[in-house]
TILUMSE-127169 format. One record per residue (C-alpha): z, y negated, x negated. Coordinates in steps of 0.001 Angstrom, whole numbers, padded with zeros to 6 digits, always signed. Layout:
ZYX/...
END
This chain:
+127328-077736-093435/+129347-077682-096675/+129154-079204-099835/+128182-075861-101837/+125247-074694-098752/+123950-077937-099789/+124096-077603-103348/+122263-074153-103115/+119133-075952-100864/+118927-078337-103176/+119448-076845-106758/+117124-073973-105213/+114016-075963-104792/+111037-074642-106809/+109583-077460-109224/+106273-077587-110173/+104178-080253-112153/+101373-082642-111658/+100190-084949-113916/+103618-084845-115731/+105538-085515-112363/+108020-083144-110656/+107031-081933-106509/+108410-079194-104354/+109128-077109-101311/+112296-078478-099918/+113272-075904-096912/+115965-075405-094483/+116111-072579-092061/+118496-071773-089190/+121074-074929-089875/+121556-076775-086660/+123277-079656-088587/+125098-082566-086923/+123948-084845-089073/+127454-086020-089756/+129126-089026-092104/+128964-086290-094864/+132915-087602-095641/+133905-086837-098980/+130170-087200-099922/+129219-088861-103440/+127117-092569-103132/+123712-092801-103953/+124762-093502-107682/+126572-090433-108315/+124072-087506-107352/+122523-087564-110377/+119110-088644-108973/+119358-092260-109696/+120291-093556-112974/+123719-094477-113739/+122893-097818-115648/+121033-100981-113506/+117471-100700-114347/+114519-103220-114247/+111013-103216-114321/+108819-101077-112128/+109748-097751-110556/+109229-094989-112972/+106982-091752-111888/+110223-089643-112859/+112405-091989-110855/+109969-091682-107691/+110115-088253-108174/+114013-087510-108254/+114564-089830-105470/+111793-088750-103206/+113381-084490-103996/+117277-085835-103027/+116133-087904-100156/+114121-084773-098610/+117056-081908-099443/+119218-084400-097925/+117297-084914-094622/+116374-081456-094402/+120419-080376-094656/+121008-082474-092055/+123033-084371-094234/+122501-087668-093013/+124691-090023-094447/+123709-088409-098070/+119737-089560-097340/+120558-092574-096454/+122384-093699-099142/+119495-092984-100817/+117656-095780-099294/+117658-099510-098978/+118958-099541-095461/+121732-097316-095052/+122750-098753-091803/+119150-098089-090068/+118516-094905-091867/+122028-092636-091273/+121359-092908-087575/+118026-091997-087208/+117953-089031-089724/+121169-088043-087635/+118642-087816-084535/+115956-085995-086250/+118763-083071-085379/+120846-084246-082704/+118534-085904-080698/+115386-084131-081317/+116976-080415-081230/+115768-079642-084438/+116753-076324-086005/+114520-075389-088699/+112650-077583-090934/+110533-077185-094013/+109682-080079-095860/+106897-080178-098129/+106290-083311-100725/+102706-083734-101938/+101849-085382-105441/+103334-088877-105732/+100741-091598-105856/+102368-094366-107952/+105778-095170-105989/+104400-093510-102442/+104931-089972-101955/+103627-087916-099109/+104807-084948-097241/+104831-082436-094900/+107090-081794-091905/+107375-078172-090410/+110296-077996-087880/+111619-075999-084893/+112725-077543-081861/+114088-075453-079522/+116276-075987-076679/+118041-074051-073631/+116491-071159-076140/+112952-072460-075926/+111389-073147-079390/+107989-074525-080373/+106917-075724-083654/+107142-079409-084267/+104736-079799-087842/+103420-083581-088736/+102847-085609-092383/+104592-088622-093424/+105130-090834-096249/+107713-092212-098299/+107407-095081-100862/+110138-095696-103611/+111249-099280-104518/+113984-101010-107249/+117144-102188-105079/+117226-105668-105293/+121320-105766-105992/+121900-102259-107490/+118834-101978-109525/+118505-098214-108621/+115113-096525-107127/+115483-096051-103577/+113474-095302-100655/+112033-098307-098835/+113289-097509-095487/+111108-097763-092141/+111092-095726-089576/+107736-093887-089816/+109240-092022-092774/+110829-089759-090038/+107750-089665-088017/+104524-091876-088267/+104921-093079-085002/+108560-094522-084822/+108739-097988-084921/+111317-100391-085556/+114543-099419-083013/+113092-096296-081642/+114442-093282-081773/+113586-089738-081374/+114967-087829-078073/+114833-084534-076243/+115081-082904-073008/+113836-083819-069486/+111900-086877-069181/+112651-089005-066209/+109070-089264-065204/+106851-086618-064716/+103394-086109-066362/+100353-087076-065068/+096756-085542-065108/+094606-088846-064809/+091240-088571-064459/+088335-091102-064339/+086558-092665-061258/+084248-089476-061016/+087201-086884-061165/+086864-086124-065082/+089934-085805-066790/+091484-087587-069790/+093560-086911-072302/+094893-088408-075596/+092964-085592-077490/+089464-086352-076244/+090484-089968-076112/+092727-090725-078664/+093099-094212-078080/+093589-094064-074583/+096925-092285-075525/+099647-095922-074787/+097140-096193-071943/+098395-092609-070711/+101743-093133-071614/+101922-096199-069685/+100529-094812-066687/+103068-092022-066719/+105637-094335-066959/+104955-096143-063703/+103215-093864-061772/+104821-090154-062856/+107213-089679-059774/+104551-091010-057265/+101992-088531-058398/+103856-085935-057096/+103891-083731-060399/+107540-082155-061992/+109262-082780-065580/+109308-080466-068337/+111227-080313-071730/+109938-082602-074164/+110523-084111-077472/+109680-087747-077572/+109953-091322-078730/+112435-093337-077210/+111271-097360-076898/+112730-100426-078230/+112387-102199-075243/+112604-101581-071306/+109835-101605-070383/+107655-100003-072465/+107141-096155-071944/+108014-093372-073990/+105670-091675-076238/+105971-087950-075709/+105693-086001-079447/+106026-082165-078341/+106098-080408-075173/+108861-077178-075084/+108559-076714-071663/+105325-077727-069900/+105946-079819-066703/+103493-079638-063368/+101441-083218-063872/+101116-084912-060526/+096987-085988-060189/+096142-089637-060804/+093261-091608-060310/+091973-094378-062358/+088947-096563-062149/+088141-096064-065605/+084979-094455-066651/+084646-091472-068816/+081259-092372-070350/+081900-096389-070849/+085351-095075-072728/+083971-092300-074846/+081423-095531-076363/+084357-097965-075970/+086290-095213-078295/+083356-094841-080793/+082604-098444-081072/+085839-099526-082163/+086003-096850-084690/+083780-098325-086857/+086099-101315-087509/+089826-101393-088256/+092366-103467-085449/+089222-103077-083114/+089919-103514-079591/+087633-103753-076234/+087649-103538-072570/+084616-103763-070177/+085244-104256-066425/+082641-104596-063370/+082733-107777-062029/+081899-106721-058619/+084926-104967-058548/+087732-106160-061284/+087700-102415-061889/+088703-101442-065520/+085965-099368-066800/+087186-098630-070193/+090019-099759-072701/+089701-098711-076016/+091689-099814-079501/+091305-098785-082842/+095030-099664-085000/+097466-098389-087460/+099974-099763-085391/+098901-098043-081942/+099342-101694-080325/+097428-101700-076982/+096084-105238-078515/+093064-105040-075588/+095397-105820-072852/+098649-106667-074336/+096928-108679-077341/+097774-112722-077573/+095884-114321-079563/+093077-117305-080152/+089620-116080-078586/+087568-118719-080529/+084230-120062-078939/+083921-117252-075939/+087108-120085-074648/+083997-122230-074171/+082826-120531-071100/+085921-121764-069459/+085801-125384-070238/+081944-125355-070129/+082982-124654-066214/+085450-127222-066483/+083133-129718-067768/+080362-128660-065327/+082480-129155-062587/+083826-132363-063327/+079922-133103-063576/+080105-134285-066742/+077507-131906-068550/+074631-129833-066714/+072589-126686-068386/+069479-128717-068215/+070694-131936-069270/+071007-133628-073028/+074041-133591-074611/+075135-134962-078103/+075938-132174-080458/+076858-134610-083407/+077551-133050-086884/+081688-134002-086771/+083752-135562-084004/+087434-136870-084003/+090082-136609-082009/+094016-138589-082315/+092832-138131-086099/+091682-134990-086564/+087765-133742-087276/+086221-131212-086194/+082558-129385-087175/+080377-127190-086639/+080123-123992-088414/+077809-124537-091463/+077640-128335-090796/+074606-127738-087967/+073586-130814-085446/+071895-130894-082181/+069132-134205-081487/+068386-134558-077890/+068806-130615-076812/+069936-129818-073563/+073676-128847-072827/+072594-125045-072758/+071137-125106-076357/+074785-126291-077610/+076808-123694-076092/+074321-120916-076994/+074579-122653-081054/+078491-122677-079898/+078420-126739-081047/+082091-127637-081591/+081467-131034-081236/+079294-130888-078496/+082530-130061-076184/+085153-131772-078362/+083295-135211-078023/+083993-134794-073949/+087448-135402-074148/+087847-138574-073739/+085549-138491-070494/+087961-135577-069262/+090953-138344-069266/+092981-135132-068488/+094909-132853-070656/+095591-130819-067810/+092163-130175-066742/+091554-127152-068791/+094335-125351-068385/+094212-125796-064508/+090145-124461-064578/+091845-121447-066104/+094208-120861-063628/+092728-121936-060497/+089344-120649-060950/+089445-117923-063892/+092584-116462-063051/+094904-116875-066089/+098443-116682-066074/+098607-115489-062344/+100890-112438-063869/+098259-109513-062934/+099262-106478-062043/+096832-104168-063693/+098715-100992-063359/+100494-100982-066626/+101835-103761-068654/+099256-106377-069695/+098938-109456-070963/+097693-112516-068601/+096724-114744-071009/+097926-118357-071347/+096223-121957-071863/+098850-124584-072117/+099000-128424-071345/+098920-130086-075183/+098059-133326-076203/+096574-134478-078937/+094887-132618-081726/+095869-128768-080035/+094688-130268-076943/+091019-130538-078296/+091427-128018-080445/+091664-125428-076806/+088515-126795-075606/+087116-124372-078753/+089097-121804-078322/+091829-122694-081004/+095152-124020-080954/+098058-122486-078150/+095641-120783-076148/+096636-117286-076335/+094137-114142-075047/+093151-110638-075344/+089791-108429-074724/+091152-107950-070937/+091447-111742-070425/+087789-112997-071761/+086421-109941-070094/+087465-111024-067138/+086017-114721-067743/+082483-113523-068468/+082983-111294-065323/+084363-114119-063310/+081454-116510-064640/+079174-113848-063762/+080178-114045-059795/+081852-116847-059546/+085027-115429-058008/+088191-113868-060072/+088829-110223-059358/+091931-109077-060676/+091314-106596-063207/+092835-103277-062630/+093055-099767-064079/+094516-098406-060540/+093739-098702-056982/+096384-101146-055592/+096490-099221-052616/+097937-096356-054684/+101504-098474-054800/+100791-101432-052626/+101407-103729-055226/+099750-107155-054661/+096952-108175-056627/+096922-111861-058533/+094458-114074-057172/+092581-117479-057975/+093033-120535-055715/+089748-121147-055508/+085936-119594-056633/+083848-121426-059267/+082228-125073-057473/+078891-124130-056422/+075900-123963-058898/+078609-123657-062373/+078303-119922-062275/+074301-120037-061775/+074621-122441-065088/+077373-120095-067003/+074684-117015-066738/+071673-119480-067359/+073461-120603-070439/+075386-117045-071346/+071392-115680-071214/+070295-118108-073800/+072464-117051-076436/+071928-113744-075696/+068634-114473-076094/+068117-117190-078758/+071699-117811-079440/+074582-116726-081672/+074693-113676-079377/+070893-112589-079974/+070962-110516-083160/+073721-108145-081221/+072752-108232-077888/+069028-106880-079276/+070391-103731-079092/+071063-104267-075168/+068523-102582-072714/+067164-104454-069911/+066669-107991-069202/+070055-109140-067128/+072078-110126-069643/+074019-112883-071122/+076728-113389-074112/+079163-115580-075741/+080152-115447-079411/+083592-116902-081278/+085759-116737-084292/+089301-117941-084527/+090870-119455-087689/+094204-117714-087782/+097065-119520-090264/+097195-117539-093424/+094060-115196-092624/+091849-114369-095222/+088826-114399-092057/+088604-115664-089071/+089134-113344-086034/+085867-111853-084639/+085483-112282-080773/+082376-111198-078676/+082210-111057-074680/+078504-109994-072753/+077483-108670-069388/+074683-106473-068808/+074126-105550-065096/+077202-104782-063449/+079390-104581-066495/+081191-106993-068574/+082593-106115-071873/+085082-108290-074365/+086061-107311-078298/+088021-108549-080585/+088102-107544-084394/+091424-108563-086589/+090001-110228-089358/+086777-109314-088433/+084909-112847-089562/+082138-114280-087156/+081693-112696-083060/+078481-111480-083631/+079468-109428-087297/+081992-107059-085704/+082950-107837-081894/+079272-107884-081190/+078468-104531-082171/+081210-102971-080274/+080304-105022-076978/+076657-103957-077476/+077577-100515-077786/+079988-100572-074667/+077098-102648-072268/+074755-099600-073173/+076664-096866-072239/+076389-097933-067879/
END
């Protein structure tokens, strides 16, 4: 496209005013640009939307506003290398505003700003893609935010990705054409279908499943527009459909009902995630996440699960014979270990109450203080393993996270027997403690039949020693009952049920993480709020919520 085509678009666009600051309708129509090097083309500096002089201070409204207009006549030209001079990362921008036309067949676009708010400035994005003479619309909303170059002084546009399309992340790209898998139509345990727009946060679930299981379904590709990952193996994220494709039939284990709750219950708090799984089985019943980022944090998640660690090393400790439900144990206000002390939340201490009462307080101390009768770093990390399952690389059906619990010494190797420290987890992992501590035995969670694939299923060396589960559920009762757990698991019907609560510290956090796992019946559930402060203030809720709905 030339120089003066551009000129018109852009000296064409009708300004109106809001609160003193200049918006418009920037629009394109039937310009297939390249989305070349625009050689010849002036620098950011010249095209009269920037000043000429390096300025300081704060970004002006006028400045956001100028910017914002050139950046969005630029990208709608399909003049590429023009828009991203305009922002602070030429190099990462050129390319993928190139692709917005190249790769993701666009041929019309109409791009509508909204009213700045301070430096950010929303808009609207209504394209065309077409392709082999097929053409659907392609219409989203995106943001931009303006910001003073560090070197130049000038306003430009803070580049990231998501200014192109909410959902691009850092070193995706936007692509066209014929997918290499087909799509599926999964559907739950009972035959009901789902989809991203009845469960929206089952959508990287989908995509996942797709991924590895779209050719062995038996469906056939259409033409699609979608987001190309940053890495191997994770699977694209399909944006439009041009041409619709035959999906192949797939069956999950999941459960409609326990997902539509799962999907609710997160909603209510932001980076929410749960799973629930039946412990008979190791079937998933429902994975649910609620995140600006999209991040399938309930299975792929790593981070510190707090005090629901402890119904791991209370097995460890019971089967080393060390503590017993029914038996006294010292729940001191502080212990120390190689130097450093640990409490107990508020400052709380146990006299003479059995073992159960300090893991249904969740007594720090009461578990720390066992150390040095453990005489084994290694002893946690190998209950994990050998009898819960973790780190035995499961093959869910999609990519997940096994969890991991380290040999440490010292300080971080107390600090696991809480929860804390290098252990790393997500809502899939403790879920699957509480349902292994529920029957003893590991299952390998799954969201697929292995018999689908034949793929082989991780298993545990060896069950729980005989009596430690009776004792987990004994003790997992009593703080659902009188424990940390009660106040959420209230909501719980029936009388078979059992809990653990925890919050983990994270470095820099403003609150700790809020972790809740439960079982009711047949069903064990694990959540996990970001920043969500104690297990039973956030987590708890959502695991309630999810127990109730089987």
């Amino acid at each position: 496209m030339n120089g003066a085509a551009k000129g018109a678009i852009v000296g064409g666009v009708f300004l109106a005013m809001a609160g003193g600051t200049a918006y418009g309708v920037l629009t394109l129509v039937g310009d297939s640009g390249d989305g070349s090097t625009g050689a010849g083309k002036n620098r950011a500096g010249d095209t009269g939307a920037v000043t000429a002089q390096r300025a300081t201070g704060p970004v002006t409204g006028q400045e956001t506003a100028e910017v914002a207009r050139a950046f969005l006549a630029a990208w709608a030209s399909g003049d590429a290398r023009t828009a991203a001079d305009l922002t602070n990362n030429a190099q990462a921008a050129q390319p993928a505003v190139a692709d917005f036309r190249s790769k993701g067949v666009v041929t019309k676009a109409v791009i509508t700003p909204g009213a700045p708010n301070g430096t950010t400035v929303p808009f609207k994005v209504e394209a065309e893609i077409s392709h082999d003479g097929t053409a659907t619309p392609f219409v989203y909303d995106s943001q931009l935010t303006v910001v003073r170059g560090t070197s130049s002084g000038k306003p430009l546009v803070d580049w990231q990705p998501s200014v192109i399309h909410p959902q691009l992340q850092k070193d995706e790209r936007l692509h066209a054409g014929t997918p290499a898998s087909p799509p599926v139509q999964a559907v739950d345990r009972h035959g009901k279908e789902l989809t991203p727009e009845r469960y929206p946060s089952l959508r990287p679930v989908l995509d996942a499943l797709r991924k590895t299981y779209g050719q062995k379904a038996g469906g056939t590709p259409g033409v699609e527009v979608w987001i190309e990952p940053a890495t191997a193996d994770a699977p694209r994220r399909t944006l439009a459909t041009l041409v619709e494709g035959k999906p192949g039939r797939l069956q999950t284990v999941l459960d409609a009902d326990v997902q539509a709750a799962a999907e609710k219950a997160v909603g209510q708090y932001a980076e929410a995630s749960v799973v629930a799984v039946q412990p008979s089985t190791g079937d998933i019943l429902a994975v649910a996440n609620h995140r600006q980022d999209g991040f399938n944090a309930a299975m792929q998640g790593r981070r510190a699960p707090g005090s629901t660690m402890k119904i791991v090393t209370a097995a460890m400790l019971l089967e080393k014979g060390l503590v017993a439900a029914d038996r006294p144990a010292a729940c001191p206000e502080s212990a120390t270990w190689d130097g450093k002390v640990f409490r107990n939340q508020g400052g709380f201490s146990l006299q003479g109450q059995p073992f159960s009462t300090s893991f249904a307080r969740s007594c720090n101390t009461a578990f720390i203080s066992l150390i040095d009768d453990v005489k084994d770093n290694g002893a946690l990390p190998r209950t994990a393993k050998d009898a819960f399952g973790i780190g035995l690389d499961w093959k869910t059906g999609i990519p997940s996270q096994d969890g991991t619990v380290p040999v440490t010494s010292g300080p971080a190797a107390a600090a696991e027997y809480i929860g804390q420290g290098a252990i790393q987890m997500n809502p899939l992992n403790i879920a699957s403690v509480t349902a292994t501590a529920r029957t003893g035995v590991f299952r390998q969670p799954v969201l697929v039949k292995a018999s689908l694939d034949g793929r082989t299923l991780a298993t545990a060396s060896r069950p729980l020693a005989p009596g430690v589960s009776a004792q987990l559920v004994r003790m997992m009762r009593q703080t659902a009952a009188s424990g940390t757990a009660a106040k959420a698991m209230a909501a719980v019907g029936g009388s078979d049920k059992g809990a653990k609560t925890g919050s983990a510290e994270v470095d820099g956090a403003a609150a700790p993480d809020s972790w809740f796992t439960g079982y009711s019946g047949d069903v064990a559930a694990a959540a996990m709020v970001e920043g969500g402060g104690h297990g039973a203030d956030a987590a708890g809720p959502i695991v309630a919520t999810v127990l109730n709905a089987r």
